[in-house]
N, C-alpha and C positions, 0 to 999 in steps of 0.2 A: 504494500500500500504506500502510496506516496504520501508524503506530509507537506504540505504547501507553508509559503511564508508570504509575508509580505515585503514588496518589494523596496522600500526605505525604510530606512531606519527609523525617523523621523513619525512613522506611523507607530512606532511600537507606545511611544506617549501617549496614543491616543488609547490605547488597550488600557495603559496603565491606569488613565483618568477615569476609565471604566470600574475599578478598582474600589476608589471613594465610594462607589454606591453602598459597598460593605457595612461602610462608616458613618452615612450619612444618611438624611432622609430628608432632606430639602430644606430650602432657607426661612422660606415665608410662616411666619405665626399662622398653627393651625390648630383648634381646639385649644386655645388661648397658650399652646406650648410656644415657645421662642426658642427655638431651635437653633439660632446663632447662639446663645448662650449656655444650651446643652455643646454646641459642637468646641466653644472655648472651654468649659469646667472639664470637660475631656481632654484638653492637651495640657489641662491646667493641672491633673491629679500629680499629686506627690507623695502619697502615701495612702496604702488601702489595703484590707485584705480579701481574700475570693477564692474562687475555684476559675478553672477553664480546662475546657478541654477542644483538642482539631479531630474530626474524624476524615478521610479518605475512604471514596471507594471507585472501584473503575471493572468494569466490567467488558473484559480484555476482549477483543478480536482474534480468537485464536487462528484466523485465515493469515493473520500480519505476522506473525510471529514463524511461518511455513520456515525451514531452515536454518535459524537460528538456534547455537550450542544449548544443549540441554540445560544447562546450567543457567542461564540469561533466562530462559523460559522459567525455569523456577523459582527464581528472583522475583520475576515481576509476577507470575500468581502471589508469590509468600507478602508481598509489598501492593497488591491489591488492594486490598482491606487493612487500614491501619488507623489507630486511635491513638494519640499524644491524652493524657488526662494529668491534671494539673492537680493537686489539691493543696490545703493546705497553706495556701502563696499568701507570705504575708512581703507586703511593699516596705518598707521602713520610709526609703528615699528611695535617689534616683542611683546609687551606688551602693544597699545594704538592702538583701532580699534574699527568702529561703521557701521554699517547697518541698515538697513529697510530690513523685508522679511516677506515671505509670505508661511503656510505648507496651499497646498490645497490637496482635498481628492474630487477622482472622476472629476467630468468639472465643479464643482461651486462650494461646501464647502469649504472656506479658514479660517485662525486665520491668523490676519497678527500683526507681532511684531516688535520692535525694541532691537537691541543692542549696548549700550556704554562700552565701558571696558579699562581701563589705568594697570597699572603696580598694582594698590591697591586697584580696586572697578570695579566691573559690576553689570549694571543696565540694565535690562529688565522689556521693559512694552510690556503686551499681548491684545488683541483685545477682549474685554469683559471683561478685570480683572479687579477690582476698585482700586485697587494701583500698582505703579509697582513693579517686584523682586530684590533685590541687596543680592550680594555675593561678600563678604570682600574678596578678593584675596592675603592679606597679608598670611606669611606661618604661623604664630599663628593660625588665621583663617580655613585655609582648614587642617591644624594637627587637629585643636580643633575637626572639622567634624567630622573625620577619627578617633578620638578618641586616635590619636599617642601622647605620652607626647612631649612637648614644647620643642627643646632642644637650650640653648643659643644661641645668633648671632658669628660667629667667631670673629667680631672684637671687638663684647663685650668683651669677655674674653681674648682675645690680643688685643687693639688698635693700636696696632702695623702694625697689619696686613695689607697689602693694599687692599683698595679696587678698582674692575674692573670697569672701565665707559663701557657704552654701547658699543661704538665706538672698544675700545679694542677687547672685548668680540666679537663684530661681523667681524674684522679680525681677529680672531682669528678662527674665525669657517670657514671661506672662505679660509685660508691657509689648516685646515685640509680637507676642501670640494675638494681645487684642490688637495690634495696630496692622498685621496681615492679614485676622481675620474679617477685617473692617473691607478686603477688599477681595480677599479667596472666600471667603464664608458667604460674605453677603449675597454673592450673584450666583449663590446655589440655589438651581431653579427645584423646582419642586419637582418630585414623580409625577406620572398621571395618575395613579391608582397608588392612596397614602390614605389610611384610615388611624386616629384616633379616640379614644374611648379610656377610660377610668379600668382599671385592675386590681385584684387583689391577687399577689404574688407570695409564694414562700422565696423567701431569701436568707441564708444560712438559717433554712428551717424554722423562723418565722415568718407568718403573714405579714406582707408590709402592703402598704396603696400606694399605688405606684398609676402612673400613665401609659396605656400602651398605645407604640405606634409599629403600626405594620405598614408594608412595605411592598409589593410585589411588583415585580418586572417582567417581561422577556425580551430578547433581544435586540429586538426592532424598537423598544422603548426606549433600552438603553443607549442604544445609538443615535436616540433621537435625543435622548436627554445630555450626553456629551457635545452635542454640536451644539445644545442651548446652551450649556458653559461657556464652552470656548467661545461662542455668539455676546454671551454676556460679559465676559471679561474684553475681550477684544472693545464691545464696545463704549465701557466704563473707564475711559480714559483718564478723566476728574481724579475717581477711586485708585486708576493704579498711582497716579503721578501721588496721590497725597500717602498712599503706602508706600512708596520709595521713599520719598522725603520724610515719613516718620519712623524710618527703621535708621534712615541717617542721625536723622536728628536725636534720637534715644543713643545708638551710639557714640556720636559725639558729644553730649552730656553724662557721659561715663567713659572718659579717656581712661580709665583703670584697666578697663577689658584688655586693649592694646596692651597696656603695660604687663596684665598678669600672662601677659601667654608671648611677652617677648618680643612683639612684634610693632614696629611705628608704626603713628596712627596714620591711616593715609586719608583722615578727616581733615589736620592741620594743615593751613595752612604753611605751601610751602615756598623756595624762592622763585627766580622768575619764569614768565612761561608754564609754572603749575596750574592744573585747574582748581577755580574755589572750589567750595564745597556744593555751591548753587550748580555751580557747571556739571558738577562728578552725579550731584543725583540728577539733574538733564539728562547727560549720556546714561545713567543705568534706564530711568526712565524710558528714554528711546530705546535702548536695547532687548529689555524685556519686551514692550510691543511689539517691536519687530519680530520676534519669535511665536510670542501668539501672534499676531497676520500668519506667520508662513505656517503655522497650524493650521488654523482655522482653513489656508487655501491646499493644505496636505488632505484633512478631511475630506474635502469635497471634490478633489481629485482621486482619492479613492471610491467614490462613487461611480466613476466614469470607470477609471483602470481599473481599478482591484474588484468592479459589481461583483461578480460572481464568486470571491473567497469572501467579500464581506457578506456578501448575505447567507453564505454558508457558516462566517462563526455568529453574527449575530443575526440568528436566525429566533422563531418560536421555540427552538427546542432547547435556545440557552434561557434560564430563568433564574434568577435572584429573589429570595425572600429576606425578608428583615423582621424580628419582632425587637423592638428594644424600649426598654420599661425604665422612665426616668420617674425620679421622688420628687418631691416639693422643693426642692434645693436645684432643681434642674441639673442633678448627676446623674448619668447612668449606671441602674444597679442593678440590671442584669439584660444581656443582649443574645440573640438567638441568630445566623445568620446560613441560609443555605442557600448553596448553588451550585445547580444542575445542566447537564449537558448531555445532549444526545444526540452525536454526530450525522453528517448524511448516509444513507446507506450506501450511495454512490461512489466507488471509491476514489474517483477522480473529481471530486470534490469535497471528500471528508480531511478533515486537517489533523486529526491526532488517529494513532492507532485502537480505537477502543470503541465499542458500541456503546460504552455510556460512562459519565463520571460524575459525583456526586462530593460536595465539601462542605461538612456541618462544624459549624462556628458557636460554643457556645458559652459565654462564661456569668458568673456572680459576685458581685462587688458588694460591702460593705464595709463600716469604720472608713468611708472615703475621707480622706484628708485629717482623720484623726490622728490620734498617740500608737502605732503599732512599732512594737518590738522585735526583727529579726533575729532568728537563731544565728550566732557566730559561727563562723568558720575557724575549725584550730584543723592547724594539718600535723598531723602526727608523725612519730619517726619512722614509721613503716611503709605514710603516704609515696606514688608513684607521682612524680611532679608531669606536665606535661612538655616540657621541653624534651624527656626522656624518650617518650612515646615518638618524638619523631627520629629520633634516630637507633630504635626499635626495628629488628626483624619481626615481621610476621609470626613466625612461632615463638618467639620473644617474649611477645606483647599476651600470645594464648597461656605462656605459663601463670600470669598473675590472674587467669578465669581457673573454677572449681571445673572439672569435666563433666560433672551433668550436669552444670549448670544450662539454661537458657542460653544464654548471651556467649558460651562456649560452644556449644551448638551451632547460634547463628553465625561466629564469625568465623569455624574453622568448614564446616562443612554448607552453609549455604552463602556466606561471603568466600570462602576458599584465602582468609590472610595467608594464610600456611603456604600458599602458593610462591614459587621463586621462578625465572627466567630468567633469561640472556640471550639474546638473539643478533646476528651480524649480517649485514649484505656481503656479498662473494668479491664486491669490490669497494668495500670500506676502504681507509685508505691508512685506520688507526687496528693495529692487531688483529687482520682478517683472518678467519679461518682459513687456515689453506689445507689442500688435498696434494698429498705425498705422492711421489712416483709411485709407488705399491698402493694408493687406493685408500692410505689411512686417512681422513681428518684431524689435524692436531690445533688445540685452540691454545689461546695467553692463558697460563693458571691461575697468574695473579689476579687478572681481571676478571678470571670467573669464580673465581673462590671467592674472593671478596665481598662479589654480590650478592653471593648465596651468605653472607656473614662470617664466613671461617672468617678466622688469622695465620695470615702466612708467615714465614718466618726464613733469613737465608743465612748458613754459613759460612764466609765466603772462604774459609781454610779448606774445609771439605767438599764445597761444591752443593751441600744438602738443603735441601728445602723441603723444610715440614710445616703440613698443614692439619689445620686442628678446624674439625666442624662441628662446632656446639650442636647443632639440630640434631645431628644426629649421632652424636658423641664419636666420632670417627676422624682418627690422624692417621696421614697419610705421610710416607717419603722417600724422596726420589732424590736421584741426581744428575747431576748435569753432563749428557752425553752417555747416560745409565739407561737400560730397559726395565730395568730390574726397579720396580717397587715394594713399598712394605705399608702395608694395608692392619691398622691396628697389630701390629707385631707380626704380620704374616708375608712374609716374602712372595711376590707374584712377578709374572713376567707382563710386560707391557706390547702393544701392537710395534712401537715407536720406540726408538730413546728421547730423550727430554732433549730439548733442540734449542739452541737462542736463536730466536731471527730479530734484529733488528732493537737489542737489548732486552727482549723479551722470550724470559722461556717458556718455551710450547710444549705442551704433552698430548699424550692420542685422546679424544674426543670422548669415545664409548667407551676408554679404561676408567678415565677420570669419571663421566655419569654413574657408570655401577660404582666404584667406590662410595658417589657422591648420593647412591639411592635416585640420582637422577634418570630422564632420558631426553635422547638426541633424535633430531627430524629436521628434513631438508623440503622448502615448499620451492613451487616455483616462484618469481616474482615478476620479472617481462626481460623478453629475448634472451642473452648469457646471464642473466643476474637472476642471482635464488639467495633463500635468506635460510639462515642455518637456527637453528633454538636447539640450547638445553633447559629441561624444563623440573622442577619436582614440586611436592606436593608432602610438606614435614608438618 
């Protein structure tokens, strides 16, 4: 089956903007709700506790799937049907939060785990794993990951500088939340079909009265409802220029931002030939505009060009529900959200492989913006950090799971981590496998042991080179211009003697696999060129 795209980039925003409907349910006061003010106490929460959980389901195309590795086919049945559930989640802030949760797969397979996490440490423990994970969350730590050099604290290098309290920093972001919502919120046009009505909800298991508004869409709606955004922003010019200017202007009455993160303000006034500040919000102001126009004229050029894959994904058979139940405080304290799809039967015009998909949304809020207390994270000396995990072999990483556990289950036999390779074109040009006058293949051993995890080791009086493979607790040694190997203490004969070509010593191919529990295979690849793999499975 083919999977279609769309042909710019540029359209892909327009899916995205389709996205907000999750989120939203229109601007306009309906049944006396002011839904600009539900959609700001929503980006305004700071603290709250609840439940949530995502469900997935897809109801695979088994015709799409004709020829693809067994194993790929099994993945995606096992990954079919999957449920994230949340419990427990209490918020503290925007940097200290802990849960209990649970991924289940199908109506009974779960891993259920925990999460702690503060401003400088999370700590997860999984269902099966003999220690839990911790991930330094200092920014030394996730640069170090990431491999980006360290670069100084700003107030290291200025103590001068002040530093933001949380407190600031979080009015700080609720000034510029109402002063963009004054121009992204406001010109959310409403659904065509939005019903409000008074409710009586349990929420963490009491009744509370609550508002409900529902929600329902299909495709053709929502297509029509993104083109009134972009319609309405596009033509709210007034609203964007005074959201420009008041995101400037909140920034420039707090030059401390700049200073706490290092960086010059590029509000101030600078010397000659600078723009003022009047100029700089002008150009962003026209900048932004300009991008919605060439939306707005992206949309409606896909009308013309893309008819026929847009009216296949937003067709009748995509649908979005909403139920979401706001209090007398205008918070939302508990929201329902599903969306359904069911492709064309046609295969040359259906765009995912699956005859249907399904994404239920649901969670429960309470103590919104009160006093909640996170469980700390302490990592203990047993903990498995994750900077470890990445430079972890696969069988590695399976010693620290129980063997019946779940989650040892799913990563050795239906993810296959355990899995190793090495594979080379016939004309690499770095240590290709070459094919010996007698017909042996002899490969680099350094470069392949290595991958597999051994440690090699050479010494250069004897010529010997021993190699040690934890997976599979097996030392091997050999030497240089020797046939004669020793395989866990046992002397054997090799196809080959160990060869240098090119400062690199080669050994025969299928001696080294069986030792290594490996095996070797030759595909073709096009014209003289074939690709060689060893491969095993610890």
């Amino acid at each position: 089956m083919m999977v279609k795209k769309f042909g710019r980039s540029s359209k892909l925003l327009a899916l995205l903007l389709t996205l907000t409907l999750v989120f939203v349910a229109g601007c306009q006061a309906i049944g006396n709700v002011d839904f600009n003010t539900v959609l700001k106490n929503a980006l305004k929460v700071t603290s709250s506790e609840g439940k949530q959980s995502i469900e997935l389901k897809m109801l695979l195309d088994e015709q799409a799937f004709v020829g693809l590795p067994e194993e790929e086919v099994a993945l995606m049945k096992m990954v079919s049907s999957l449920k994230l559930q949340l419990d427990n989640v209490k918020m503290q802030d925007s940097s200290h939060l802990s849960l209990d949760g649970s991924l289940i797969f199908g109506d009974a397979t779960s891993i259920k785990f925990s999460l702690k996490m503060s401003d400088k440490l999370a700590v997860m423990e999984l269902e099966g794993a003999k220690q839990p994970f911790v991930l330094d969350l200092t920014s030394e730590s996730l640069l170090g990951l990431t491999g980006i050099p360290v670069l100084p604290d700003a107030n290291e290098e200025n103590p001068a500088a002040p530093a933001l309290d949380k407190a600031s920093m979080t009015a700080l972001g609720h000034q510029i939340v109402d002063t963009i919502g004054a121009y992204a919120i406001n010109n959310l046009p409403n659904p065509e079909r939005i019903e409000v009505k008074p409710a009586i909800e349990p929420i963490n298991g009491i009744s509370t009265s609550l508002t409900h508004v529902h929600v329902d869409l299909n495709g053709p709606e929502i297509w029509t409802w993104v083109k009134k955004y972009v319609d309405a922003l596009v033509a709210d010019r007034a609203g964007l220029d005074k959201m420009i200017a008041g995101v400037f202007e909140i920034l420039a009455s707090n030059p401390e931002v700049w200073a706490a993160v290092g960086m010059v303000n590029p509000l101030q006034e600078g010397g000659l030939d600078a723009p003022t500040p009047e100029e700089m919000v002008k150009e962003t102001s026209n900048a932004v505009a300009v991008l919605l126009t060439e939306l707005q004229a992206e949309l409606k050029l896909m009308e013309t060009e893309e008819k026929e894959t847009l009216d296949e994904v937003f067709s009748k058979n995509l649908t979005i529900k909403a139920d979401v139940y706001i209090d007398n405080k205008l918070d939302i304290r508990k929201q329902v959200y599903e969306l359904s799809y069911v492709p064309s039967a046609n295969p040359e015009l259906a765009v995912l492989p699956l005859k249907g998909l399904s994404i239920k949304v649901e969670s429960e809020a309470w103590n919104v913006n009160g006093t909640v207390k996170a469980e700390v994270p302490v990592a203990s000396e047993s903990a498995i950090r994750a900077e470890q995990l990445f430079t972890m072999q696969g069988y590695q990483i399976l010693k620290h799971f129980d063997e019946k556990s779940t989650i040892y289950d799913l990563l050795k036999n239906k993810l296959h981590i355990g899995k190793q390779s090495m594979s080379w074109f016939t004309d690499d040009e770095y240590n290709p496998p070459i094919v010996t006058a007698v017909g042996v293949t002899i490969i680099p051993l350094r470069d392949t042991a290595e991958q597999f995890g051994a440690v090699i080791t050479y010494d250069p009086k004897t010529k010997g080179i021993k190699v040690f493979d934890e997976a599979t607790n097996t030392t091997i040694v050999v030497k240089i211009g020797s046939d004669k190997a020793v395989v866990n203490g046992k002397t054997v004969k090799w196809a080959f003697p160990v060869t240098v070509v090119d400062g690199a010593a080669y050994v025969p191919a299928r001696n080294l696999a069986s030792a290594l529990g490996a095996k070797i295979s030759w595909t073709d690849f096009y014209e003289d060129v074939k690709i060689f793999k060893i491969e095993r499975e610890v």
